[in-house]
N, C-alpha and C positions, 0 to 999 in steps of 0.2 A: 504494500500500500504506500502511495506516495503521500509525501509531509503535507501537500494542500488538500488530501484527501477526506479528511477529519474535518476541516472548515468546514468543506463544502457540502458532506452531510449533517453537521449542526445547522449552515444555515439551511437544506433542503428541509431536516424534520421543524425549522420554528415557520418558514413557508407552510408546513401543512399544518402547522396547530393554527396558524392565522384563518386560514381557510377553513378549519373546521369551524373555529370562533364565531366564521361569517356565516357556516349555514345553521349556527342554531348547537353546537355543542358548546357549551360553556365553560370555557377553558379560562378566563379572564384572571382567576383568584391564583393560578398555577404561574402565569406571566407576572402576577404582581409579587409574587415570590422570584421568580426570575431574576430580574432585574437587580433585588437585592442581592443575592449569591452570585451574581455577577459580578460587581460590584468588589465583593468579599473576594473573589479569587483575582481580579484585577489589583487589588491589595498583595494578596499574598504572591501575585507573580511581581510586584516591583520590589518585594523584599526579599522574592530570590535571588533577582537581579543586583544587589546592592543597593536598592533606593532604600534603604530602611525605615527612614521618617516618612517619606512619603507615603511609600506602602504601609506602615502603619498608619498614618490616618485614611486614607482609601481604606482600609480594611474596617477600619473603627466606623466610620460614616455610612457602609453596608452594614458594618453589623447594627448598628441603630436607627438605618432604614426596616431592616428585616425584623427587630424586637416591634418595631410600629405596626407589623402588617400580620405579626402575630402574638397582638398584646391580647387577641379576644380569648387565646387558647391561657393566659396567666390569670384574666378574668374567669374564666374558670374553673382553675385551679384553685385560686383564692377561695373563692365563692364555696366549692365541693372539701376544702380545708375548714371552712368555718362551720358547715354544718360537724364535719365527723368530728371537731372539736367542741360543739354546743351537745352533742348526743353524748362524748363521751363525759361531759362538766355531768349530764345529767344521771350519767350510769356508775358513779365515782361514789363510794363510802363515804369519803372522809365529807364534814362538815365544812360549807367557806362561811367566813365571814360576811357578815349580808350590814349592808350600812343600812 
């Protein structure tokens, strides 16, 4: 396989995820992750390279695109923490303090 070979099927498969986009398969939420992790590995190739500072913050500024695009799944977390913690305050022995 030749070196432009790899290109030119990334950009063949993001061509057909466009297209599928257009007739109706909802691929949008998967580009909008895209883009971040792009971002992140554009980072992390200028710090193979020797750009160290740079790629670190390219890498820093995807990675705090990509916490924004899945802040709903920490929102959940959170949320599915507070109950198993309210269930477990209420399944506990010992006495709290109650003001």
């Amino acid at each position: 396989m030749r070196s432009g070979n790899g290109l030119a099927l990334l950009l063949i498969g993001f061509g057909g995820l466009i297209i599928l986009g257009k007739i109706g398969f909802g691929l949008g939420f998967l580009f909008g992750l895209l883009i971040p992790i792009l971002v992140i590995l554009l980072g992390i190739m200028a710090w193979k390279n020797g750009s160290r500072l740079v790629g670190g913050i390219i890498a820093v500024v995807g990675g705090i695109m990509l916490f924004g695009k899945l802040s709903f799944l920490f929102v959940w977390v959170a949320a599915i923490a507070l109950i198993v913690f309210g269930v477990s305050m209420l399944r506990s022995k010992k006495p709290t303090a109650r003001m």
